[in-house]
Structure formats: C-alpha cells, structure tokens
One Martini backbone bead per residue (centre of mass of N, CA, C, O) as a GRO file, in nm:
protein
  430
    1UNK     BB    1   0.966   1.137   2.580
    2UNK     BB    2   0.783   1.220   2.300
    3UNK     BB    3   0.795   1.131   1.981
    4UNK     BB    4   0.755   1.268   1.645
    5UNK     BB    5   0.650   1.136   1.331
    6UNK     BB    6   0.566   1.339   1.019
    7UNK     BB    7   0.385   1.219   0.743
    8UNK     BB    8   0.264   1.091   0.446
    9UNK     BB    9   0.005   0.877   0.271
   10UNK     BB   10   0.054   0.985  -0.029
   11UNK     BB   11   0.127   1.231  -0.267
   12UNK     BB   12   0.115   1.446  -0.093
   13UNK     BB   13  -0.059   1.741   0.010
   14UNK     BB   14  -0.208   1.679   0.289
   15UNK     BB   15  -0.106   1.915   0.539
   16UNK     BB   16   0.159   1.892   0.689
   17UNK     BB   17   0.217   2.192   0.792
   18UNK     BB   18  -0.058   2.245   1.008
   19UNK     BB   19   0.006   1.984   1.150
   20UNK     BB   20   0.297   2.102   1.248
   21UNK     BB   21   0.221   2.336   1.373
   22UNK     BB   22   0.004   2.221   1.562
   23UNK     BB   23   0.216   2.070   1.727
   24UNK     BB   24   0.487   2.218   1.813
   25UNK     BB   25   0.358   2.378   2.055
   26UNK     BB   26   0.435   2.058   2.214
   27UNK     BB   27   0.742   2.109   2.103
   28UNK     BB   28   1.078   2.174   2.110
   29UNK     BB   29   1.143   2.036   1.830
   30UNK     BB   30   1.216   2.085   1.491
   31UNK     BB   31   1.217   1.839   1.184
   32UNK     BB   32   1.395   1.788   0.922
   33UNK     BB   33   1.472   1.456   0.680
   34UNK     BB   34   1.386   1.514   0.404
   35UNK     BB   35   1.464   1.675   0.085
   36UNK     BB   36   1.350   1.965  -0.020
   37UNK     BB   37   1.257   2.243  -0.254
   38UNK     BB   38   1.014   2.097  -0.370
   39UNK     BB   39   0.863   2.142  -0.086
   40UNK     BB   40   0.503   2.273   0.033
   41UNK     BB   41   0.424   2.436   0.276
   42UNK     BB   42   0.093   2.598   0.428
   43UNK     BB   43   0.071   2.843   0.641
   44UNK     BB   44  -0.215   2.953   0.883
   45UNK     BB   45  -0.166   3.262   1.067
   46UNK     BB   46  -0.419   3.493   1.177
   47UNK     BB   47  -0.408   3.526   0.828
   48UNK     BB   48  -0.127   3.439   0.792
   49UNK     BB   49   0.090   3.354   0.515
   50UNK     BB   50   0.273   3.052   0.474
   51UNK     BB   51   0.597   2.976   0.259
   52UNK     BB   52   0.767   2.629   0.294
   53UNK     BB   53   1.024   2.428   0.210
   54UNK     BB   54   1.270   2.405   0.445
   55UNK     BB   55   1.160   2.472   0.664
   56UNK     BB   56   1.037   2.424   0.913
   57UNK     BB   57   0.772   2.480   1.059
   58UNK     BB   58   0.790   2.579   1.352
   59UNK     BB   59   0.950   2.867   1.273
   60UNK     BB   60   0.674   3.030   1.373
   61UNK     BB   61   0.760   2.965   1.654
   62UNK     BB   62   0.831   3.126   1.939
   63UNK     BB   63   1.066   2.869   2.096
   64UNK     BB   64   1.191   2.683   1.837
   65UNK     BB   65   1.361   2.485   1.745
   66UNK     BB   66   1.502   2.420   1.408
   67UNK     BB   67   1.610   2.162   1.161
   68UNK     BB   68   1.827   2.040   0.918
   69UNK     BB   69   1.914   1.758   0.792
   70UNK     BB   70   2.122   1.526   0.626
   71UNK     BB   71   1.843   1.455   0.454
   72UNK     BB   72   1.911   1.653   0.321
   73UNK     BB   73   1.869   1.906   0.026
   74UNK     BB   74   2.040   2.221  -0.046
   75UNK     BB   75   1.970   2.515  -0.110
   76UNK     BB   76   2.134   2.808  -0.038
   77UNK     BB   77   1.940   3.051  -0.209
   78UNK     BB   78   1.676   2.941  -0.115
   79UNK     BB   79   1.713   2.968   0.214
   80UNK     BB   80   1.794   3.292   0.210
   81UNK     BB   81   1.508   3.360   0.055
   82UNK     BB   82   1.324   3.245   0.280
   83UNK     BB   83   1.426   3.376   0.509
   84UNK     BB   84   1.374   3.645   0.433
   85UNK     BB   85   1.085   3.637   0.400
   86UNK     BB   86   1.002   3.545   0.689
   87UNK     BB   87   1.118   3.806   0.805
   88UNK     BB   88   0.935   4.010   0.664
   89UNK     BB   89   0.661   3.867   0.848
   90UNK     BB   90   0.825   3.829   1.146
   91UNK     BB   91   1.054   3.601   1.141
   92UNK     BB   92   1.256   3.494   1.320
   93UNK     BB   93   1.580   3.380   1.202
   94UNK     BB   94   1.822   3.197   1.365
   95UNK     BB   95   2.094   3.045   1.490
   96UNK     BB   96   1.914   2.989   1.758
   97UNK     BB   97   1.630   2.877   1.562
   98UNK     BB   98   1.855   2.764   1.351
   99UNK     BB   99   1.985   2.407   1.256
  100UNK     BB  100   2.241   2.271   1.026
  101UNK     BB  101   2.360   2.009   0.880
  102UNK     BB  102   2.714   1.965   0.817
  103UNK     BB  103   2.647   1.679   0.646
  104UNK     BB  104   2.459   1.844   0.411
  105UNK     BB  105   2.365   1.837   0.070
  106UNK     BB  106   2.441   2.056  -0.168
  107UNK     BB  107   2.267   2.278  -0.427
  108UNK     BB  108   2.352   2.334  -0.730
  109UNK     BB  109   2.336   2.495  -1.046
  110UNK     BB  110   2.432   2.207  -1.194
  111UNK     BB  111   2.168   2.046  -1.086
  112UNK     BB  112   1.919   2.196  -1.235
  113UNK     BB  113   2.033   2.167  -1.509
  114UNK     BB  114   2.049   1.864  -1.530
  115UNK     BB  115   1.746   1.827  -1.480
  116UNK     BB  116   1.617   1.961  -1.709
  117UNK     BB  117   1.774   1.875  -1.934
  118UNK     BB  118   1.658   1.545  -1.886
  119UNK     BB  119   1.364   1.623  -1.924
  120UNK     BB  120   1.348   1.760  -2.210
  121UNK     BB  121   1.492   1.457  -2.348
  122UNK     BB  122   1.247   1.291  -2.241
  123UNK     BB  123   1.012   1.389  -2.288
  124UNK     BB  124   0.715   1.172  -2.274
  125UNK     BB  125   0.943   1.057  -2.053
  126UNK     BB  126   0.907   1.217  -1.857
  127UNK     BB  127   0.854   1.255  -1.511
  128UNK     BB  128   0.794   1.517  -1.331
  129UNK     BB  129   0.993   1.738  -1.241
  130UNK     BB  130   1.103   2.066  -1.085
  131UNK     BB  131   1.373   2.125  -1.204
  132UNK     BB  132   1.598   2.174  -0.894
  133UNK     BB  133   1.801   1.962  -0.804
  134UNK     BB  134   1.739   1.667  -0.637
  135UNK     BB  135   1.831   1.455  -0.744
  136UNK     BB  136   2.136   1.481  -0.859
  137UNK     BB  137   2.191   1.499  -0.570
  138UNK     BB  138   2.128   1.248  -0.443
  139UNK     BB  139   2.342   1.127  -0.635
  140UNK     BB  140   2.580   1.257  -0.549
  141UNK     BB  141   2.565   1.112  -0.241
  142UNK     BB  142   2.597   0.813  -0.326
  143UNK     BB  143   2.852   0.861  -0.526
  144UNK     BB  144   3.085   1.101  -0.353
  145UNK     BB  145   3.062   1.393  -0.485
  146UNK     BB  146   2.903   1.584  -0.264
  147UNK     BB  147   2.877   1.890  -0.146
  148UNK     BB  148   2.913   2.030   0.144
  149UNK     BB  149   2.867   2.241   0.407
  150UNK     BB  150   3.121   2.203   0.552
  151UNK     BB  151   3.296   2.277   0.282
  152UNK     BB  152   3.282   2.604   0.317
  153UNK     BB  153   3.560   2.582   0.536
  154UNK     BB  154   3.708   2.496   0.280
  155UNK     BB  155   3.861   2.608   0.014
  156UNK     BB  156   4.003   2.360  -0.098
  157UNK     BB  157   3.824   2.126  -0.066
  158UNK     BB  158   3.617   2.281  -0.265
  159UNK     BB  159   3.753   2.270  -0.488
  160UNK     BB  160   3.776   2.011  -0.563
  161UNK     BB  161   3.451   1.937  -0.500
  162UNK     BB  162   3.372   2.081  -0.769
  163UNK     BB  163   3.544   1.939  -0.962
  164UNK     BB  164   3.390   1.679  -0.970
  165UNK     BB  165   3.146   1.744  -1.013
  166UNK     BB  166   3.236   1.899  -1.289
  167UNK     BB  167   3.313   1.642  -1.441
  168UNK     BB  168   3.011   1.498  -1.423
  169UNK     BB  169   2.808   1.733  -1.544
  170UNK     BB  170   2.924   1.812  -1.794
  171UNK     BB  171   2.908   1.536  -1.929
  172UNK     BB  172   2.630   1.591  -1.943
  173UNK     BB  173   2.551   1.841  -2.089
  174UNK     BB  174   2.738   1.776  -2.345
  175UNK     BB  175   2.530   1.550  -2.420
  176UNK     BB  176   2.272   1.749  -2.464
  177UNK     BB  177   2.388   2.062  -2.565
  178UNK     BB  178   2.465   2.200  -2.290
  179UNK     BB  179   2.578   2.453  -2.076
  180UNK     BB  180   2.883   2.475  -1.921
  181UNK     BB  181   3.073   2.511  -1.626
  182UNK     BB  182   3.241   2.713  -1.415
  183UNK     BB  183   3.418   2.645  -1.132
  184UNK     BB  184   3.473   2.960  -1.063
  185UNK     BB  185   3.185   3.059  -1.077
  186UNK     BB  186   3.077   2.870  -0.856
  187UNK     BB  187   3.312   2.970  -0.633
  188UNK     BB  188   3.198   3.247  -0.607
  189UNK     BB  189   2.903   3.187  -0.522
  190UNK     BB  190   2.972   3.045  -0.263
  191UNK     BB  191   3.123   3.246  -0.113
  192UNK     BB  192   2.896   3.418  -0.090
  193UNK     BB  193   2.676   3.225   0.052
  194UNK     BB  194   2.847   3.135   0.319
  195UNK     BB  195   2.812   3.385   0.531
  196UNK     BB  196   2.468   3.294   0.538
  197UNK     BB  197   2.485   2.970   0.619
  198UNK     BB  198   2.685   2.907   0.838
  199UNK     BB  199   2.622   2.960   1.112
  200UNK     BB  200   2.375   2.725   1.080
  201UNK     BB  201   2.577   2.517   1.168
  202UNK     BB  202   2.599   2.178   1.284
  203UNK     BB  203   2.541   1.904   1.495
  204UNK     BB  204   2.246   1.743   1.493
  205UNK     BB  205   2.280   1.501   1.655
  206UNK     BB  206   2.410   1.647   1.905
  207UNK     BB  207   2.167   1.793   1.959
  208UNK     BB  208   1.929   1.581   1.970
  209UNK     BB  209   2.072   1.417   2.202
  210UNK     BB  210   2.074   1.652   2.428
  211UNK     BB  211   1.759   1.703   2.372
  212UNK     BB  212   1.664   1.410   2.477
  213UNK     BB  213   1.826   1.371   2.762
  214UNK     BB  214   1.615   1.642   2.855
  215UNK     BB  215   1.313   1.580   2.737
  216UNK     BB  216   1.278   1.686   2.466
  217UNK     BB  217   1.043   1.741   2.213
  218UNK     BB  218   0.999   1.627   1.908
  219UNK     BB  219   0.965   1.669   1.578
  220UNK     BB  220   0.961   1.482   1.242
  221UNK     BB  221   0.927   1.638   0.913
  222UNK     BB  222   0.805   1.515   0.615
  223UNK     BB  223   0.794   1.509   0.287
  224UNK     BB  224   0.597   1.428   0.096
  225UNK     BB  225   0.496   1.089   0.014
  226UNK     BB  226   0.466   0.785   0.022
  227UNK     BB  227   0.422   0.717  -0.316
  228UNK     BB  228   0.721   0.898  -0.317
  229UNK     BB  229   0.892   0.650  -0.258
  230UNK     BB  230   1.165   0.526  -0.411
  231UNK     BB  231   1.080   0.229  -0.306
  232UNK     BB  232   0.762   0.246  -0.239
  233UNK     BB  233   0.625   0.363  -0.471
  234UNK     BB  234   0.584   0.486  -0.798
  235UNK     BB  235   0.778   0.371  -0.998
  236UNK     BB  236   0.937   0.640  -1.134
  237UNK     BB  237   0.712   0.890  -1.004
  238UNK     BB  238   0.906   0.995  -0.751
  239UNK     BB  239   1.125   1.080  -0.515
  240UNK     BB  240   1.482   1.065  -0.447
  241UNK     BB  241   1.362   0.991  -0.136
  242UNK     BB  242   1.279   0.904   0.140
  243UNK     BB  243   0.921   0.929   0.292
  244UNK     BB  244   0.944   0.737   0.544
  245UNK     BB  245   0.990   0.724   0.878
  246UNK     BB  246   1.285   0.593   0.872
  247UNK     BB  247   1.424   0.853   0.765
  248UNK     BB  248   1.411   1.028   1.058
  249UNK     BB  249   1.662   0.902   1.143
  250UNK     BB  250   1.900   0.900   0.941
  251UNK     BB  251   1.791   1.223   0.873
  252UNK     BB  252   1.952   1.307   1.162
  253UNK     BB  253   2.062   1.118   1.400
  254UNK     BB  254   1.913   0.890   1.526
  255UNK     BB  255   1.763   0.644   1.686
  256UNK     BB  256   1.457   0.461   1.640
  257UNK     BB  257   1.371   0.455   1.961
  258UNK     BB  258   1.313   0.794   1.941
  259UNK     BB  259   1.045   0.652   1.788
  260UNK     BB  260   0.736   0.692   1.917
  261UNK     BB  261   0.549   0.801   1.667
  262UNK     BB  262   0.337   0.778   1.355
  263UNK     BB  263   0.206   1.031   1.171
  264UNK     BB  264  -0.031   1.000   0.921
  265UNK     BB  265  -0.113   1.215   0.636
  266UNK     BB  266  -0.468   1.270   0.521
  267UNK     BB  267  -0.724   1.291   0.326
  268UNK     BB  268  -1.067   1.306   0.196
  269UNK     BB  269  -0.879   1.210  -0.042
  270UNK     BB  270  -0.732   1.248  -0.379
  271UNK     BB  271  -0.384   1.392  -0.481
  272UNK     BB  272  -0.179   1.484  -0.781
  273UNK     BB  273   0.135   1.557  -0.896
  274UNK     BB  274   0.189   1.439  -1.195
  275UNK     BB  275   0.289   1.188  -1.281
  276UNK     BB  276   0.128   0.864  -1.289
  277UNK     BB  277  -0.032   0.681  -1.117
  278UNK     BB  278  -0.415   0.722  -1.039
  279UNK     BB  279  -0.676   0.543  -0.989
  280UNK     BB  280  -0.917   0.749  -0.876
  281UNK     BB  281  -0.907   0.938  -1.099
  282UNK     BB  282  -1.122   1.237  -1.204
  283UNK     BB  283  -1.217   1.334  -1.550
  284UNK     BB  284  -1.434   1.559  -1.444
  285UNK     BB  285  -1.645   1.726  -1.248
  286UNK     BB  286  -1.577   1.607  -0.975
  287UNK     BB  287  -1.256   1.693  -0.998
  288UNK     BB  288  -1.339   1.996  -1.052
  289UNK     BB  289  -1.428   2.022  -0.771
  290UNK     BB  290  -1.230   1.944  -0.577
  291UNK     BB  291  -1.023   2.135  -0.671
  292UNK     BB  292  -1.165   2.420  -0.618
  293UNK     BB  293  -1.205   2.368  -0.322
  294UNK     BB  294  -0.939   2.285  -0.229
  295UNK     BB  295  -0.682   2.433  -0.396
  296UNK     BB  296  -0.530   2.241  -0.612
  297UNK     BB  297  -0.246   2.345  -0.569
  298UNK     BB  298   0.129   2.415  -0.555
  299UNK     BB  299   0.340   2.511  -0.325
  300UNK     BB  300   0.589   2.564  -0.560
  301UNK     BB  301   0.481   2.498  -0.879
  302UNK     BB  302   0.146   2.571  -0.920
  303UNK     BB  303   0.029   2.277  -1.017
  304UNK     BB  304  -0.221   2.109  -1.104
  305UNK     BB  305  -0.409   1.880  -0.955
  306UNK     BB  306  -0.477   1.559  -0.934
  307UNK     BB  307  -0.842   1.398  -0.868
  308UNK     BB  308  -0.991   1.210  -0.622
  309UNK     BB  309  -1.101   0.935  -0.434
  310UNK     BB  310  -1.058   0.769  -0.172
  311UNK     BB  311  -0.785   0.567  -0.120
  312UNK     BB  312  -0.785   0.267   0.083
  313UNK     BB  313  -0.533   0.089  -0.051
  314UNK     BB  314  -0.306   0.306  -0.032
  315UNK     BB  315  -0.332   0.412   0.293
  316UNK     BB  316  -0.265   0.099   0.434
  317UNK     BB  317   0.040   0.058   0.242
  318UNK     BB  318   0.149   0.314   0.390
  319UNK     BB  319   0.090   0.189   0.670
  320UNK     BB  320   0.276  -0.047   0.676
  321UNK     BB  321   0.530   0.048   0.590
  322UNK     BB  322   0.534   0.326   0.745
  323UNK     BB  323   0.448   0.259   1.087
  324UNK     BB  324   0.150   0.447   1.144
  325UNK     BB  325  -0.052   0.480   1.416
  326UNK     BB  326  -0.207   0.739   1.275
  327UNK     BB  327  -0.377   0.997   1.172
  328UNK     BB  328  -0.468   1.295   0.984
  329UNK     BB  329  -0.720   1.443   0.870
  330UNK     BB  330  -0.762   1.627   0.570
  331UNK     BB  331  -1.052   1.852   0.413
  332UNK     BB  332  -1.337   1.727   0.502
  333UNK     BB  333  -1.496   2.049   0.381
  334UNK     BB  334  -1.453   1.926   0.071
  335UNK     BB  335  -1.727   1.752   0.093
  336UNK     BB  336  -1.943   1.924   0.136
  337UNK     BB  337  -2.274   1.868   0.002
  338UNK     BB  338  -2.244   1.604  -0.104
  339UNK     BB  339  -2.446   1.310  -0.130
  340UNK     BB  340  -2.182   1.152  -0.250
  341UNK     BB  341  -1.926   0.894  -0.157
  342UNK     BB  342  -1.600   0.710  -0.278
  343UNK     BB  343  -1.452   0.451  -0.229
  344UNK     BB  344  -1.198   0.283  -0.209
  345UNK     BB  345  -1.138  -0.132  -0.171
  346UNK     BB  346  -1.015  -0.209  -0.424
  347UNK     BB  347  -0.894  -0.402  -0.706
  348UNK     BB  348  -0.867  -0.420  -1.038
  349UNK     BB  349  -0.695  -0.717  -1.244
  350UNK     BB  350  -0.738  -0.893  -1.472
  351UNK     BB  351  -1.013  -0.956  -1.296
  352UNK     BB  352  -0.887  -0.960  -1.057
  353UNK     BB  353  -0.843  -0.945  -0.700
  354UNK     BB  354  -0.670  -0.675  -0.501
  355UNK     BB  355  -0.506  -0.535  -0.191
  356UNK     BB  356  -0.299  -0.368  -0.379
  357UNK     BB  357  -0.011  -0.193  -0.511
  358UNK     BB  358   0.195  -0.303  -0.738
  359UNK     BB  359   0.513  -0.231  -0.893
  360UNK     BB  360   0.462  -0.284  -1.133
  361UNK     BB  361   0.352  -0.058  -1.391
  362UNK     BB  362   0.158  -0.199  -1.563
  363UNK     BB  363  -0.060  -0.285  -1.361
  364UNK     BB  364  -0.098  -0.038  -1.231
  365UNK     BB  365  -0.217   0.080  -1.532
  366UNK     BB  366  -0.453  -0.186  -1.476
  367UNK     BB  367  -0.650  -0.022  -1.266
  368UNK     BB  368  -0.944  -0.103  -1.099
  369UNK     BB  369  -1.151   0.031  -0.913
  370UNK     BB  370  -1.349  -0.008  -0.590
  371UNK     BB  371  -1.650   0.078  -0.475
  372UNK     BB  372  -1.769   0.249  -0.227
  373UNK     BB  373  -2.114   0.421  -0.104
  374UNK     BB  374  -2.170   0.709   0.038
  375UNK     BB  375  -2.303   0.933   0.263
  376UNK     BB  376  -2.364   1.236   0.251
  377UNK     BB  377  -2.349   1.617   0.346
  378UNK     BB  378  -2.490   1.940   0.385
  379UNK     BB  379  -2.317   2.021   0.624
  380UNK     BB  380  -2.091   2.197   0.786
  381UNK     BB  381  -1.725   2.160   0.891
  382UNK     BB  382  -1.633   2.442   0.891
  383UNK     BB  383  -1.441   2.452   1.194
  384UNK     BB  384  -1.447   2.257   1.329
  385UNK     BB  385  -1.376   2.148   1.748
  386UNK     BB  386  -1.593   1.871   1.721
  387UNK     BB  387  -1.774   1.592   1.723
  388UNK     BB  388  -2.036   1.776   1.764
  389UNK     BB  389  -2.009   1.966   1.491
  390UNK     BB  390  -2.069   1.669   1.322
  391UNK     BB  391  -2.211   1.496   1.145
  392UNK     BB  392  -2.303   1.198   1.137
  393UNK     BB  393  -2.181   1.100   0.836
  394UNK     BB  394  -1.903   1.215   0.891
  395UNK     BB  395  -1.840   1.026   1.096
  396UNK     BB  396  -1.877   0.768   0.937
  397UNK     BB  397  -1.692   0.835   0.696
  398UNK     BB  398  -1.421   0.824   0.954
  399UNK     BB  399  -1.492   0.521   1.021
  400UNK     BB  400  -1.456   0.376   0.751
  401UNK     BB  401  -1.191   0.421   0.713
  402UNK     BB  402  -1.058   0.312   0.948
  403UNK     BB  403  -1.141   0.037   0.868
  404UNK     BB  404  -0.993   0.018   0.589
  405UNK     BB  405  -0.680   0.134   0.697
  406UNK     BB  406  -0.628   0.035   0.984
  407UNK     BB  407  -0.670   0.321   1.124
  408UNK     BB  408  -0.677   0.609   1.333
  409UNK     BB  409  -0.798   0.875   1.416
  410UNK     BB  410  -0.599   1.152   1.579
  411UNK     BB  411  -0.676   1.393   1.357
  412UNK     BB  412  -0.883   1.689   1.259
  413UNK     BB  413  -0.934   1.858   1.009
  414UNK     BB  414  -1.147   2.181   0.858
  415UNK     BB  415  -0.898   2.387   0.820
  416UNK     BB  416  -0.612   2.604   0.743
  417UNK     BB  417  -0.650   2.681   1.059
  418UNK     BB  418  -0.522   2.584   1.313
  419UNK     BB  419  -0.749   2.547   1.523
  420UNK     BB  420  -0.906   2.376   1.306
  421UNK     BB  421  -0.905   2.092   1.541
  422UNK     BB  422  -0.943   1.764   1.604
  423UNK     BB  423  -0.844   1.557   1.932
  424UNK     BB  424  -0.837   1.247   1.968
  425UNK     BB  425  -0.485   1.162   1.987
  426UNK     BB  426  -0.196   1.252   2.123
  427UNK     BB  427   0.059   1.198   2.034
  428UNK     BB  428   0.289   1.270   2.287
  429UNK     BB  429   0.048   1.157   2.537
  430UNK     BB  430  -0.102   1.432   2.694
   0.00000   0.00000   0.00000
C-alpha cells in the first residue's frame, strides 16, 4: 500500500492541517515526524474549528491511529492540555487513538526559559522564535542532555537526567541574569505529568513496522515548511528540526523505501511569519490585502504573516531538495476579484540573474524578484469542487505555476472546508 508523507513548500502556514485531514479519510495511520508545539493546524471540520499544534490532523477522525514520533519535541504539559481541550470538543483522545514514541524528547520548563532568555538577549539581532523551548530542546537531543518520554517511568534515572540538564540551563540562565531552576521543583512537576502522558508511551517505530506489514495506509505530517528548514531553509531564521520529507523515516522509525508519495503543500501566494529574508514580500496595499482576505494571523502566536506574491523559485528548490512529487495548492480563493497577479519567475542579485535562492544571508537579502504578470479572475473559486466549476484564467494561472515549479498539482483547495478540495491525483493511487 502507499504511504504518503505531506511537507510544506514554502516557510509553513500553508495548510497542511486541512490537506492532512482530508487525506486521513484514506489513511490508517496518521504521522507527525518532527517539530513541536511551534506549529499550528487549524482544522475546520462541519463549522467546527480545531487548533491543533502537537496532535497529529488525523486525531479528529475516528477509526484513525495517530503517532506522536521520536522526531518530535514534546511539551507534556501543552500535550495535556490540547488532549484536554479537543475532549472538550468532542473528539475521543485515548491510548487506543493516540500512541507516543517512548523515545521522544520532551520540552522542560527550563528550555522555554531559556528561549526566551536569549531572544530577549539577542535585541535587534533576535531569530524570532516563538519562545517555547523548541530550538534549545533540540540542541539537547544532539547534546545528549535530553530527557525523554521513556525517562518517566524511572525515577532514579529521571533524577539523573533533570540533574544534567538543569546543569547546562541554569549556566545559561546564570549568564544571562534570569532565574535558576531547581531540580526538586522540576521533577515535582514531572511526577506529577507522568501519569497523564505514559499511559500514551509505546515503541512507535514498532507499531509503524506492524502497520505497514499489515498493508495498512500511512500518512506521515510534517510541520513548518522547506524554507525553514535547519539545513535547507533561510539560515539562521530556520526552525530548529529537518522539515524536509527525508525527516519523516528518522522521525518515525520507518525505512526511506516505506516512502511512497511526497505532497508538498504550497499557497496560491506566499507568507512568512518573523524575521528572515522574502523576495517577493509586499510592503503595500496589495500585501495588506492578502493579509486580510487570507487572514494570515499564526495558529500558535496570534503574529501577523507577512505577504507577497508566489515565489515560483522558492517552491521548485523546495520540490527539489525535498524530493516532492505534486503539491497541493490552497487559498486560491485568496486571489479572487484582482485584475491581475505576479509571480516571481528568477532573481536578480547585483545584477545577475540567478534561478536559486544563495544560501549566504548577504545575498540572500540582495535579491530582487523578477515577476511575469498573469491575468486575474472575477468570479470565485470559493468552494468550488471541479476544475468544471473554475474561472478559465484560474486554471491558466494554475497551468503556469505548474510549468514554473516543475511539478504538477495534484490536489487544489478552495477554502479551509474539509470538503472543499478538488483531487487532481491521489497521492494514495486509488
């Protein structure tokens, strides 16, 4: 059977919470591979609306596995209180539905501190992370400071493992003139989440391997997009994990061959949130309307995206770093009503032209869009569910991306309703 894992394209926020539910349907298992409680789905589903930031999409359908993979960072106490809140909505959250890799690494209240410490540190030269303790989470888990989920059921060991920890925090904390942790009090806390979080704990590679030989359907999550990726993205204005598809085997426990389709989802525009280079943003009326038609606020931090018109050169290095096979485009009803629409089609960096984006930030910061002027549409797109029920110029303008990213679109949404997709091909094949 095929499995499927869904990226991003551009620098996150492209809606992969509502591709990965309306994929789910098809799936058995549902994956997140990497990132934290950074990221933010907002599914809507029936007019109800579902923010989710650790739980995979899937986790609203039932009848559907949801894994929590090794790839990820975990807050336990964000954790609990999403499980809780999606109860509250309705939606079953058990050990039965959600399984947690036991060899995750979790998110201390010392690593948010720390966050937040050196952001406020770095002034004008701040990254612009959410300040949740993911980035310092990950430098731990490569350090090999890390306490993980399995960590919980042993007490001694757990005591150790705080101790190391808040070894290498509070000299950073001592240093920066913010206030130090005390161990007791850290696994007071920890006591006290575990009973609410082991319960969820299991070998997730083992049950994936399971899955698969059982011929049941996958569907692996990932978080952020290809431009904020630690290697590949905008460097240094990145998220601290891989959020390229190669991520989502390391990230789960599975073989790269288990790997059968790449969806990378991508707008009918482009936004970032925070700092960071970005060619084609939009400093004008037209940026403030994307903004607002789009309603391009963060599903985590509430920050207002920043707008521009579609990078065709961001998202064809993103389809191939990431090994992409077809994209899924949303928000196309974003662009509804305007005259006329561009795309960036190359670079211009003192005076070269250049079909790449430089890895060097000066460069980077010296590029200047060079745009092809397309023909707007009229009529709405809103909702629509065949290429039958799409304006003509729509379709060109969909036709043209296609040629420009070098890959073709194999699902279109049309507005952030489940059922509102029109399915070019099934990354699935059925």
């Amino acid at each position: 059977m095929a499995n499927v894992v869904v990226v991003g394209a551009q620098w996150g926020d492209e809606g992969k919470g509502k591709i990965v539910d309306w994929l789910s349907e098809r799936a058995d298992v549902v994956v997140r591979f990497q990132g934290g409680h950074n990221a933010g789905h907002t599914l809507v589903v029936g007019g109800v609306t579902y923010k989710l930031s650790l739980l995979p999409s899937g986790v609203v359908r039932p009848g559907k596995l949801s894994i929590i993979g090794n790839g990820v960072v975990v807050d336990p106490w964000a954790l609990v209180e999403e499980v809780e809140r999606l109860r509250a909505q309705g939606v079953a959250v058990t050990p039965q539905t959600l399984r947690i890799a036991d060899n995750a690494t979790l998110i201390l209240p010392s690593h948010g501190a720390v966050d937040r410490a050196r952001e406020a540190a770095g002034g004008a030269n701040r990254l612009g992370t959410t300040g949740r303790g993911i980035g310092p989470a990950y430098e731990d888990k490569v350090g090999r400071r890390a306490v993980r989920l399995c960590d919980l059921a042993d007490e001694a060991h757990l005591r150790a493992r705080v101790e190391a920890l808040l070894l290498h925090h509070n000299a950073i904390l001592r240093g920066l003139g913010e206030p130090e942790f005390d161990r007791d009090a850290v696994l007071a806390e920890l006591h006290d989440v575990a009973p609410r979080i082991l319960p969820f704990a299991d070998a997730a590679w083992r049950r994936l391997d399971e899955a698969r030989r059982a011929g049941r359907r996958i569907l692996f999550e990932g978080a952020q997009g290809a431009m904020l990726d630690v290697d590949h993205g905008t460097y240094p204005f990145v998220t601290s994990s891989n959020t390229v598809a190669g991520q989502a085997a390391a990230g789960s426990g599975v073989g790269v061959a288990s790997l059968s389709y790449v969806l990378g989802i991508t707008k009918a525009y482009t936004t970032r949130v925070g700092r960071g280079p970005f060619p084609t943003e939009l400093d004008d009326d037209m940026g403030r309307i994307l903004g607002e038609r789009g309603h391009e606020f963060g599903t985590v931090t509430g920050r207002r995206r920043r707008c521009g018109w579609f990078d065709a050169v961001l998202v064809r290095q993103a389809i191939k770093v990431g090994g992409i096979d077809g994209i899924a485009l949303t928000k196309l009803d974003v662009l509804d009503g305007l005259d006329s629409l561009k795309v960036c089609i190359g670079y211009r960096i003192d005076g070269e032209t250049v079909d790449y984006l430089p890895s060097l930030p000066a460069l980077q910061n010296r590029v200047e869009p060079i745009y092809e002027t397309l023909e707007g549409w009229r009529d709405s797109t809103r909702g629509a569910r065949s290429w039958a029920e799409l304006p003509a110029t729509a379709v060109k303008y969909i036709r043209r991306i296609e040629e420009l990213i070098e890959a073709p679109v194999a699902l279109l949404s049309t507005s952030p309703e489940r059922d509102d997709t029109i399915l070019v091909r099934d990354p699935f094949g059925g």
